[in-house]
C-alpha positions, 0 to 999 in steps of 0.5 A: 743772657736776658736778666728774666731768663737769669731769674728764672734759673736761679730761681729754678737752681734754688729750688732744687735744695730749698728744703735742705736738710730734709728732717723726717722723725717717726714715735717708735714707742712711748718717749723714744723715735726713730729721726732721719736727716737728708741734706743735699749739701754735706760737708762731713758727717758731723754736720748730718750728726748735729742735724740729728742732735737737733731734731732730737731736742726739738721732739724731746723737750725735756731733753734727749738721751744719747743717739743710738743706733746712727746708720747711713742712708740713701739720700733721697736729695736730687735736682734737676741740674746736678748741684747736689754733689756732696748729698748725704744722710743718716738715721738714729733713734734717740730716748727722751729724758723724762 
């Protein structure tokens, strides 16, 4: 294979889970949110836990209750050539600390 042509299709295999994981939140109400977490490349559930734990503590500055409510999710992570093998995701709601 030509390295251009090599480049290309690395470039193009990347590209498939470039936004890995993919983090969505929604406010439900005052102080309390709905986060989502969608990765192509999961290696067990605690992972897409600490995604959300995450998230959590980014939308709740002053610091976050508990997760409740954490339910699988059809992930939404897809490619082209197939590398998202092991893709998954979660969703939970989460209280901020006043």
């Amino acid at each position: 294979m030509k390295p251009a042509a090599a480049g290309v299709l690395t470039v193009l295999l990347l590209a498939g889970c470039q936004s890995d994981p993919v983090l969505r939140s929604a406010r439900l109400g005052p102080a309390q949110y709905r986060l989502q977490v969608d990765r192509c490349h999961v290696v067990d559930r605690a992972q897409l836990e600490g995604d959300l734990q995450a998230l959590a503590s980014r939308k709740c500055p002053a610091g976050a209750g508990a997760l409740e409510g954490i339910q699988p999710l059809p992930s939404r992570q897809g490619s082209l050539f197939g590398e998202c093998l092991r893709r998954g995701a979660l969703q939970a709601e989460v209280r901020c600390l006043p």
